[in-house]
C-alpha positions in Angstrom: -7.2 -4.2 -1.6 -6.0 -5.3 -5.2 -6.1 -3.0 -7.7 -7.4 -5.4 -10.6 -5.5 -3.4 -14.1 -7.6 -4.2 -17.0 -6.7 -3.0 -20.5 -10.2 -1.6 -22.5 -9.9 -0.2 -26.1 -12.3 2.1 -27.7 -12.2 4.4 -30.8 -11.6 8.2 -30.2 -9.8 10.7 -32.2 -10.3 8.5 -35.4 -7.8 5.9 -33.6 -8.6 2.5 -32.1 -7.3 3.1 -28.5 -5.6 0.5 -25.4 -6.1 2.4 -21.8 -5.8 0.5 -18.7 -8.9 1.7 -16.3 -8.2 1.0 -12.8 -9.2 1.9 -9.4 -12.1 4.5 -7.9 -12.0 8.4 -7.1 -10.9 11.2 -8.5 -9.6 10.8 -12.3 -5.5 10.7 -12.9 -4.4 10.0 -15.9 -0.3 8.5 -16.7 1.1 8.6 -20.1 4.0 6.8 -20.8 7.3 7.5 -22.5 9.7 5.7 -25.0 10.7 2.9 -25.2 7.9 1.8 -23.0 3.9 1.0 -23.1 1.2 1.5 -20.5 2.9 -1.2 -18.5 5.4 1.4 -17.1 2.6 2.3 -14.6 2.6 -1.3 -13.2 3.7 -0.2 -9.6 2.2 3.1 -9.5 -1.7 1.5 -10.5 -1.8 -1.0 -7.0 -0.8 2.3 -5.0 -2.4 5.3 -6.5 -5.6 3.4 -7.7 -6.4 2.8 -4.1 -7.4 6.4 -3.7 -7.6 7.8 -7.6 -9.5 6.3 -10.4 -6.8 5.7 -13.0 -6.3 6.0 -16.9 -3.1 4.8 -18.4 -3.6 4.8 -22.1 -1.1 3.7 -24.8 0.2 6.3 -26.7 -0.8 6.5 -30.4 2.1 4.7 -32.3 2.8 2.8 -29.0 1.4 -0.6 -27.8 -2.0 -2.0 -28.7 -3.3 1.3 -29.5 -3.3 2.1 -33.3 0.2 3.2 -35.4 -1.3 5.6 -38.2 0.9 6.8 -40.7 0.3 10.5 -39.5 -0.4 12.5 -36.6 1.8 11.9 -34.1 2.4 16.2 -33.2 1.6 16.3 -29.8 -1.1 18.7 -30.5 -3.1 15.9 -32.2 -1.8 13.0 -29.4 -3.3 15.4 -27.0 -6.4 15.6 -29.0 -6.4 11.8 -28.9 -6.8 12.3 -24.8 -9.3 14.5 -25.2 -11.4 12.4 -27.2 -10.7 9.0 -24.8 -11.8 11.3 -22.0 -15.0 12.3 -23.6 -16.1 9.0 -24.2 -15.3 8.4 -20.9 -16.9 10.8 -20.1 -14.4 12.5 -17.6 -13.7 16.0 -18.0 -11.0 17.6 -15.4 -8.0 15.6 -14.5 -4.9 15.5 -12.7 -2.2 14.6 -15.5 0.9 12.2 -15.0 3.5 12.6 -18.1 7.0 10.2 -18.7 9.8 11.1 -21.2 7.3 11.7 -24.5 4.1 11.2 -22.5 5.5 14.5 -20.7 5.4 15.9 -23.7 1.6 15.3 -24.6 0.9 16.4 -21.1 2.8 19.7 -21.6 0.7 20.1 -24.8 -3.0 19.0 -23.4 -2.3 21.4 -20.1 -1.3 24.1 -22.9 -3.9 23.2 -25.1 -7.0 22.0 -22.6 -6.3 24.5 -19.4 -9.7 24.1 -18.2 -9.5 20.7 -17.9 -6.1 19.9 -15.9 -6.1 20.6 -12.2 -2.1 19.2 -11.8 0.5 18.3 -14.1 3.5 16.3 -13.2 6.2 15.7 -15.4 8.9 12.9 -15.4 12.8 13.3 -16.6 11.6 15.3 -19.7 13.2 18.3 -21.3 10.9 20.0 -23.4 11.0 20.0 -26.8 11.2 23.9 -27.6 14.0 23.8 -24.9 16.0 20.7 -26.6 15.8 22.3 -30.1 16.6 26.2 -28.5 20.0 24.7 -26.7 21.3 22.3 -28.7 25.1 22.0 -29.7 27.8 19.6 -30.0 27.6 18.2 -26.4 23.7 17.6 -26.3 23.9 16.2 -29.6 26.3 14.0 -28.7 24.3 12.9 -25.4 21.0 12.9 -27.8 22.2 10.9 -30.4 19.1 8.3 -30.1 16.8 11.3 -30.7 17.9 12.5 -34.1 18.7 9.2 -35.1 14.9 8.4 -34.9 14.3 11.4 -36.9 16.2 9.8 -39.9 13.0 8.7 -42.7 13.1 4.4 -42.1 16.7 3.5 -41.8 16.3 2.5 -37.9 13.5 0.5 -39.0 15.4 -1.4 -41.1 18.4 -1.6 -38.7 16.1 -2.5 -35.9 14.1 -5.2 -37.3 14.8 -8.7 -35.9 16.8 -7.3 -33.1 14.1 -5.0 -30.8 15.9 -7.1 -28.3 19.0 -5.9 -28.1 18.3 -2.2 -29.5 15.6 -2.3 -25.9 18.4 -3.7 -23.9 20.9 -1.0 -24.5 18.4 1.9 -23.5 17.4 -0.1 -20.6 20.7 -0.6 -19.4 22.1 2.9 -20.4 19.4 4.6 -18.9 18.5 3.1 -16.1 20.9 3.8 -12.8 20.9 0.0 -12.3 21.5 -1.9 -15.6 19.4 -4.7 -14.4 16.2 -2.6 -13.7 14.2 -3.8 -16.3 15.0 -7.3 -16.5 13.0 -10.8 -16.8 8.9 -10.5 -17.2 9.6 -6.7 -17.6 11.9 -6.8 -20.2 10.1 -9.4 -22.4 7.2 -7.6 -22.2 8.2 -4.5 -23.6 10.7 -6.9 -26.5 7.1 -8.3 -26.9 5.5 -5.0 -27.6 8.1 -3.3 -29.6 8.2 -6.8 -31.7 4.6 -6.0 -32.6 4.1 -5.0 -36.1 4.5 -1.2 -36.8 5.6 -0.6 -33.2 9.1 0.4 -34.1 7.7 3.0 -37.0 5.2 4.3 -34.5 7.7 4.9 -32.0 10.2 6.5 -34.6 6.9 8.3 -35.8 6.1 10.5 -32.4 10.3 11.6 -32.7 9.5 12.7 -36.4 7.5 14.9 -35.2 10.0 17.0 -33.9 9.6 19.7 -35.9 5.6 20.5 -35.9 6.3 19.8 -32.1 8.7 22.4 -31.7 6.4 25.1 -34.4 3.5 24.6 -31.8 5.2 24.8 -28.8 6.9 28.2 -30.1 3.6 29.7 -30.7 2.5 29.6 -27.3 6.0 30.0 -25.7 5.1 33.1 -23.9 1.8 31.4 -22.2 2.9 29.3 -18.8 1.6 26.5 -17.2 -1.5 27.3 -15.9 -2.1 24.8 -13.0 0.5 23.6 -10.2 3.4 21.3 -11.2 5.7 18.9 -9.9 9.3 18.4 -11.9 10.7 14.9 -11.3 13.8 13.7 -13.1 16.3 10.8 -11.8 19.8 12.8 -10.6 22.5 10.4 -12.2 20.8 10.5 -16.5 23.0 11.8 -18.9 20.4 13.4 -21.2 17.9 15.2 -18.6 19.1 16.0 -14.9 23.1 15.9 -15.6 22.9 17.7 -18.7 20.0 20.4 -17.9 19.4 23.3 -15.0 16.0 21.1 -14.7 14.6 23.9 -11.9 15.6 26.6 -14.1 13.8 24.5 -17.5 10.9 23.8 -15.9 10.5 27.7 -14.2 10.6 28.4 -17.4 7.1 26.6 -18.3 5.2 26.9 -15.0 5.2 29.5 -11.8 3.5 27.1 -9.5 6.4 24.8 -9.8 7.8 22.0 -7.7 11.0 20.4 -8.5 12.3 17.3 -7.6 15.5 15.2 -8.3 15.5 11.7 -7.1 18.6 10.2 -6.3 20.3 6.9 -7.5 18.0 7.1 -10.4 18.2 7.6 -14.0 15.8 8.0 -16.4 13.0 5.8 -15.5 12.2 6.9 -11.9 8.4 5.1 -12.0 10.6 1.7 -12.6 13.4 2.5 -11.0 12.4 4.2 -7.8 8.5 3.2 -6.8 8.3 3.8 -4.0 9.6 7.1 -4.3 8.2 8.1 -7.3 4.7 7.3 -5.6 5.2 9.3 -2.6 5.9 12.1 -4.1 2.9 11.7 -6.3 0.5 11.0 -3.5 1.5 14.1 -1.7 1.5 16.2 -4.6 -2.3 14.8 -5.8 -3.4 15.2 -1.9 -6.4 17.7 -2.1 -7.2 16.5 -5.7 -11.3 15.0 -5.2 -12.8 15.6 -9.3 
């Protein structure tokens, strides 16, 4: 059967939101990372939404959803969840984060408990974690994310060339250069090419700092519901450069942690049919 993906928008949250709705069951949502849109889920949608019904939003800042000037904390991007749920009218969900969409997630399970049965969360470090063990060798590796935090100079730098600024995170990131290549790659140049899409983007890393305030607050308080780690083995910046088992025991005791091999920092591109899987196995059991 073929999974038709559709993109709606709506207002919640005071923001004019994108979501792709596809497929029938029991509600998953997947929230994408950086430098990516809602089209990251492209291979998981024809798979998962055979069995799940699926929402794939864009992030706020990201895509065809809104780029505010403000309120990118995660606190408030997981309020802007919330608020496309209710008027979706969907209340419990199994949650599916990437890179900063891992980040909401962390955020609405820490925030919404009640309504997340499952969390898994892709090649992410969290933020408290980054900010607690940072030094001259993560720095060097994280050089993209305080670059973004630096008030409109990649902007400026940026515009007229989202081509080749994408390309080099594409190919540095990905175990195979070539990954994201042809329709995929023009689609995200076309997206990031969009007006405001850079400063949204470099808007959810300036966050860093409320980001890291909130998560402190509620350091002590893990994970309440069962979740699955998965990071690609061979990136720089997450699996070679963290104790990803030991992060992640950190921020949930029903934990599952997964490495996938020959993979770097995009595993839902890069490995499919992997990625999905483990997903499938994970969400078995899940009904609404």
């Amino acid at each position: 059967m073929m999974i038709p993906i559709v993109n709606y928008t709506l207002r919640a949250n005071g923001i004019r939101q994108n979501y792709i709705d596809a497929g029938q069951g029991a509600p998953v949502v997947l929230l994408h990372g950086f430098p990516e849109t809602n089209y990251a889920w492209r291979h998981q949608i024809p798979v998962l939404g055979e069995r799940y019904r699926l929402i794939a939003p864009d992030l706020r800042g990201y895509g065809e959803t809104d780029k505010p000037a403000s309120g990118y904390d995660k606190r408030t991007m997981a309020k802007d969840l919330a608020a496309l749920l209710d008027e979706l009218g969907i209340g419990r969900i199994a949650l599916v984060g990437h890179d900063r969409g891992a980040r909401v997630a962390t955020r609405f399970a820490k925030d919404y408990p009640e309504r997340v049965d499952r969390l898994v969360v892709m090649d992410n470090v969290p933020t408290r974690i980054v900010a607690r063990e940072i030094n001259a060798e993560i720095a060097k590796v994280y050089w993209f994310f305080l670059f973004h935090l630096v008030p409109d100079l990649p902007e400026t730098l940026i515009a007229g060339k989202e081509e080749q600024w994408l390309r080099w995170f594409f190919s540095d990131w990905a175990y195979d250069p070539a990954t994201i290549s042809g329709e995929a790659f023009d689609t995200y140049v076309r997206a990031y090419r969009a007006p405001g899409a850079v400063r949204g983007a470099m808007a959810d890393y300036r966050a860093n700092a409320e980001d890291v305030a909130q998560d402190r607050e509620d350091a002590h308080i893990k994970i309440a519901c069962p979740t699955l780690a998965l990071w690609g083995a061979d990136f720089g910046a997450v699996g070679k450069l963290f104790d990803m088992p030991k992060v992640w025991a950190e921020m949930a005791d029903d934990l599952r942690a997964v490495a996938i091999e020959h993979c770097g920092h995009l595993p839902h591109e890069e490995r499919p049919e992997a990625v999905n899987a483990l997903l499938l196995d994970f969400l078995e059991g899940w009904k609404g």
